[in-house]
N, C-alpha and C positions, 0 to 999 in steps of 0.2 A: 504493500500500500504506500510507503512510501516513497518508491519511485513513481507514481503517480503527479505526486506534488513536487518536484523536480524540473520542471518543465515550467517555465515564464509564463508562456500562455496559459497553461491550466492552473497554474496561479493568478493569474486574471482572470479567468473565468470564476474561481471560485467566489473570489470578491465583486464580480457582476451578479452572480448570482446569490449571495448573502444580501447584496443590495438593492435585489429584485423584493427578495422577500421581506426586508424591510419595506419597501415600496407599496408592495402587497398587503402589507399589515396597515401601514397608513391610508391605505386607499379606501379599506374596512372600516378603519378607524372614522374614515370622514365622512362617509353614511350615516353616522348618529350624533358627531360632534364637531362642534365650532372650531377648530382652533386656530389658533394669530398669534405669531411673534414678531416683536417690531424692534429694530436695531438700529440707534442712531451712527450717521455715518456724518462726520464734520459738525459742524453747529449748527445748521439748518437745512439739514438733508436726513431722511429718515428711511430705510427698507422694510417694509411689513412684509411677511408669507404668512400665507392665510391656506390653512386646507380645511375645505366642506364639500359637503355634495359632490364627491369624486373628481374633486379640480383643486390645483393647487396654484395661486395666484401671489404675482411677485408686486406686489404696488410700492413701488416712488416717490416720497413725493419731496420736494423741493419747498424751501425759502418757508419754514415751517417754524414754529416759533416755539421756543422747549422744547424739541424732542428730547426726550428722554432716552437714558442708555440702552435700556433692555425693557421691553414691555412682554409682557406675556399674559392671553385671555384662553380662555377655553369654556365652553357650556355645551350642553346637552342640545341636540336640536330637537326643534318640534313642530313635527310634521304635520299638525294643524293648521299651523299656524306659517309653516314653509313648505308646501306641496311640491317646490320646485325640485326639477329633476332634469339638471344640465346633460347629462348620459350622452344624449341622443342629439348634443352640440357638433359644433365644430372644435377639433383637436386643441385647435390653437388661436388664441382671437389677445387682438393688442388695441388699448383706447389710450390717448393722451388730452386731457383736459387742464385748462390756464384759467385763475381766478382773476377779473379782470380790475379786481377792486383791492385786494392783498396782493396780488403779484405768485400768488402759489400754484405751484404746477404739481399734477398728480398723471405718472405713467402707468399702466396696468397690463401686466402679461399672464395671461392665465391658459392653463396646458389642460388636460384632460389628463387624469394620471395613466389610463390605459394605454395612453398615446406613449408616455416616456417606456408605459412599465413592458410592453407587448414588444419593443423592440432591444429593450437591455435583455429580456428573458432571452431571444433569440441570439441576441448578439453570445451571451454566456453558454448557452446549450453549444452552439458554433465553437467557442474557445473548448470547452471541456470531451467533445466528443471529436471533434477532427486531428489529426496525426499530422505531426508535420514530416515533409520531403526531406529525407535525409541525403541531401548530395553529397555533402561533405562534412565530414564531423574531423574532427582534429581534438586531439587529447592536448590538454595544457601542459605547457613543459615538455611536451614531449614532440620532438619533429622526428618523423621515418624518413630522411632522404638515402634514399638507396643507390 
């Protein structure tokens, strides 16, 4: 077994694939809950990620007054009261809005996690199960010239 893990690439793959399943686990996870973590970046510039409803959204915003260092929310969702069900969106969708009275700008990138997780799965399963082309292998330290 452990010439298995020997090998660069299937060492790669393993860590796609541990970060599939974390991916996976979050994706679950955002089916019932809220959550948003906000990291200030300079004095008035701030990054929120926000994962719900099977999207995982990167919002920006700019010329923002206290951001603070680390913010972090998380709640229970309810489906009563949020029937929405992005699923059946587009993969990837980007808005940029300007406040024309504060000067503040808000960018927003939001993914569908199926969209990142369905092709890291592939990309991992690719690293773990394919063989590489052994043309030339060469021992270290060691030269055969005959």
């Amino acid at each position: 077994m452990r010439e298995f893990f020997l090998d660069r690439r299937r060492n790669l793959g393993f860590v796609m694939l541990v970060l599939s399943c974390v991916l996976m686990a979050g994706w679950i996870r955002s089916e019932f809950t809220f959550d948003a973590i906000g990291i200030a970046i300079g004095q008035n510039s701030k990054l929120v990620v926000v994962s719900s409803c099977g999207l995982i959204e990167f919002d920006f915003f700019d010329n923002v007054s206290q951001a603070k260092l680390l913010d972090w929310a998380s709640t229970k969702r309810n489906f009563e009261e949020d029937p929405y069900d992005p699923q059946l969106g587009h993969p990837f969708q980007t808005h940029s809005y300007r406040d024309p009275f504060h000067g503040a700008s808000w960018t927003n990138w939001t993914f569908s996690i199926w969209s990142v997780l369905l092709p890291l799965t592939l990309l991992s399963t690719w690293l773990l199960v394919s063989r590489r082309n052994h043309v030339a292998r060469f021992d270290r330290g060691r030269c055969d010239a005959e």
